[in-house]
C-alpha atoms as an extended CHARMM CRD file, in Angstrom:
* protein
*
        65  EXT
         1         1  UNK       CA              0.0000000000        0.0000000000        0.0000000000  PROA      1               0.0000000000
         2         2  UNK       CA              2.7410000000        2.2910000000        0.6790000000  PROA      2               0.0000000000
         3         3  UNK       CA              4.1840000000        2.2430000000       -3.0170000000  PROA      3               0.0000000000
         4         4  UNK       CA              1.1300000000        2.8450000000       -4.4110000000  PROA      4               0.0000000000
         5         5  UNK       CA             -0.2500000000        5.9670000000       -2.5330000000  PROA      5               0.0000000000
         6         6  UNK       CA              0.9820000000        9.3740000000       -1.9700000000  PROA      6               0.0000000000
         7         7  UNK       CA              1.9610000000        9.6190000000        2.1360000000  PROA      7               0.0000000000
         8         8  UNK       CA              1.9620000000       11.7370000000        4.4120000000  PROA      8               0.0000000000
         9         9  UNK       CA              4.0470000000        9.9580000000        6.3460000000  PROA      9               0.0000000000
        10        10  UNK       CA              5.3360000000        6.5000000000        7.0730000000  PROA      10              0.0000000000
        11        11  UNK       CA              6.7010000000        4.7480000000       10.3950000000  PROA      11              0.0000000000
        12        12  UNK       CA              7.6980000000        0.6170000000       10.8740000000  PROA      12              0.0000000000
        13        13  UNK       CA              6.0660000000       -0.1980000000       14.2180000000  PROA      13              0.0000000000
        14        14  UNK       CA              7.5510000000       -2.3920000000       17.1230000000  PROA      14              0.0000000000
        15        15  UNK       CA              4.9370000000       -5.0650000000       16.2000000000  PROA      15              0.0000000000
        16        16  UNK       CA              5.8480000000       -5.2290000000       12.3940000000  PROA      16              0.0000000000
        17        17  UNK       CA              2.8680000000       -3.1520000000       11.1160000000  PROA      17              0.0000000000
        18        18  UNK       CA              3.5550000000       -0.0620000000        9.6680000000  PROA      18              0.0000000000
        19        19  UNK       CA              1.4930000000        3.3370000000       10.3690000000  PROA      19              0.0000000000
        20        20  UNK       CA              0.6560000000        5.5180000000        7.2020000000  PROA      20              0.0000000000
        21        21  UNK       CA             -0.7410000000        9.2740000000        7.3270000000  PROA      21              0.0000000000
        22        22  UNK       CA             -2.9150000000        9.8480000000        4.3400000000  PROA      22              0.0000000000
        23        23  UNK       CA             -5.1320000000       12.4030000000        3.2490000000  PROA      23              0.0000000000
        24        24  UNK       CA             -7.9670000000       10.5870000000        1.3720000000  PROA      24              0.0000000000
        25        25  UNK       CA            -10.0410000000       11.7680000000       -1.6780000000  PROA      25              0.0000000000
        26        26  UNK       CA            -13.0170000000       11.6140000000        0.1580000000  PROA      26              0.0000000000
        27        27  UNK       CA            -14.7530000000        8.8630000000        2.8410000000  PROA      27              0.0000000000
        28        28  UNK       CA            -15.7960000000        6.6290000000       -0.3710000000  PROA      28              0.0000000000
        29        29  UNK       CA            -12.9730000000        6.5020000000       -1.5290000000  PROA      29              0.0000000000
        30        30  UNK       CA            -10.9770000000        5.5590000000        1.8410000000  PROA      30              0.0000000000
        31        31  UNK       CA            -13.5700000000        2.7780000000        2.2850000000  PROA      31              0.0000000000
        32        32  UNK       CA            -12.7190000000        1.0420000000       -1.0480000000  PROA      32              0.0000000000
        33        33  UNK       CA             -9.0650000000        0.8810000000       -0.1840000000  PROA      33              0.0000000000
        34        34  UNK       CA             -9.9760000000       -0.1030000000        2.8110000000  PROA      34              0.0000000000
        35        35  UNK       CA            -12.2500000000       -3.2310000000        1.2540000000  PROA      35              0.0000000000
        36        36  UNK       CA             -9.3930000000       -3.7930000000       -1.2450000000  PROA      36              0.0000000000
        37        37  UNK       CA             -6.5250000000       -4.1250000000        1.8690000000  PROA      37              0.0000000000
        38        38  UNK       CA             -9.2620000000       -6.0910000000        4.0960000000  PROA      38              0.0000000000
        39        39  UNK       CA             -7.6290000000       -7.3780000000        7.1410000000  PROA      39              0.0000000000
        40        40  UNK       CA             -4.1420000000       -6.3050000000        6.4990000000  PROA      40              0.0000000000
        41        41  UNK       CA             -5.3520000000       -2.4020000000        7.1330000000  PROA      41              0.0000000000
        42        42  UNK       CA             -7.1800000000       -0.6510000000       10.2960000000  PROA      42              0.0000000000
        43        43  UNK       CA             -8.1520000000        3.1180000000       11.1980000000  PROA      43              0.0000000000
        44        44  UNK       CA             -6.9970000000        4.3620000000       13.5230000000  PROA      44              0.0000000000
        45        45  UNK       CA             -7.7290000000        7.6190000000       13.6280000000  PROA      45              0.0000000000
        46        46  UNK       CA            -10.0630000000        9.2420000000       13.6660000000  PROA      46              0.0000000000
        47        47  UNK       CA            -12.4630000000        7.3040000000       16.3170000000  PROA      47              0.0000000000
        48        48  UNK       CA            -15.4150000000        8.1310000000       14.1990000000  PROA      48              0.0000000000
        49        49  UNK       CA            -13.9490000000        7.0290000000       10.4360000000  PROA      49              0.0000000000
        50        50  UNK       CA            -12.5680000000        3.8400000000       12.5440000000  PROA      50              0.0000000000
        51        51  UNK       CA            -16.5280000000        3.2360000000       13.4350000000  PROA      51              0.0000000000
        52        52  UNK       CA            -17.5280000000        4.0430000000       10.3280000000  PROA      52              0.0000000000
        53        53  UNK       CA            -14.8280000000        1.6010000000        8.3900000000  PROA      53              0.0000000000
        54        54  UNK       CA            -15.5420000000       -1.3140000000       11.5130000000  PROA      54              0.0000000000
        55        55  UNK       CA            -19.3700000000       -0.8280000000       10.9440000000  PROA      55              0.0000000000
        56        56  UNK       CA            -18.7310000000       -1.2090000000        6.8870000000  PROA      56              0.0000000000
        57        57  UNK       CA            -17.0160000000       -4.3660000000        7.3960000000  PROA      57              0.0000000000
        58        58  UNK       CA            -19.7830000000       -5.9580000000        9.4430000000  PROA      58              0.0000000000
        59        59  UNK       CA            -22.6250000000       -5.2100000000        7.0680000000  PROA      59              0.0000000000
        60        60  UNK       CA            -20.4780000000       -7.0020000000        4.4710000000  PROA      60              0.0000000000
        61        61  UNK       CA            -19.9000000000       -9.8910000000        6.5490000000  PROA      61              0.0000000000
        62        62  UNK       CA            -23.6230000000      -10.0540000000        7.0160000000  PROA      62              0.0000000000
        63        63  UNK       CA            -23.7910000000      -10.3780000000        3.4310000000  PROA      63              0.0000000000
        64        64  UNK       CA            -21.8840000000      -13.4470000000        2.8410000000  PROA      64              0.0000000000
        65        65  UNK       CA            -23.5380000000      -15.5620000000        5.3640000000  PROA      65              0.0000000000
C-alpha cells in the first residue's frame, strides 16, 4: 500500500505493522481501499472514520452468510 499511494508519512512499528498518514479523496474513496486491503489495514484515527470503516465491514460480513 505504501508504493502505491501518496503519504503523508510512514513509520515501521515495534509489532511489524507499519502506520501511514494519508489524506484521502473523500470517505468513499478511503472505504474502497480499505475493502481492497481487508484485514491487512485498520483506522486508527479518527475514532469516528474507525466506526464508520468497523461498521462497513460488518454489514459485508452479514452479506456473505
Amino acid at each position: 500500500m505504501a508504493e502505491s499511494y501518496p503519504l503523508e508519512s510512514q513509520e515501521i512499528l515495534a509489532d511489524g505493522w507499519v502506520r501511514v498518514h494519508l489524506t484521502a479523496g473523500g470517505t468513499a474513496w478511503l472505504e474502497k481501499l480499505l475493502l481492497r486491503l481487508g484485514p491487512q489495514a485498520r483506522v486508527v484515527t479518527p475514532p469516528e472514520l474507525a466506526e464508520r470503516a468497523r461498521a462497513l465491514a460488518c454489514r459485508l460480513a452479514q452479506r456473505y452468510r
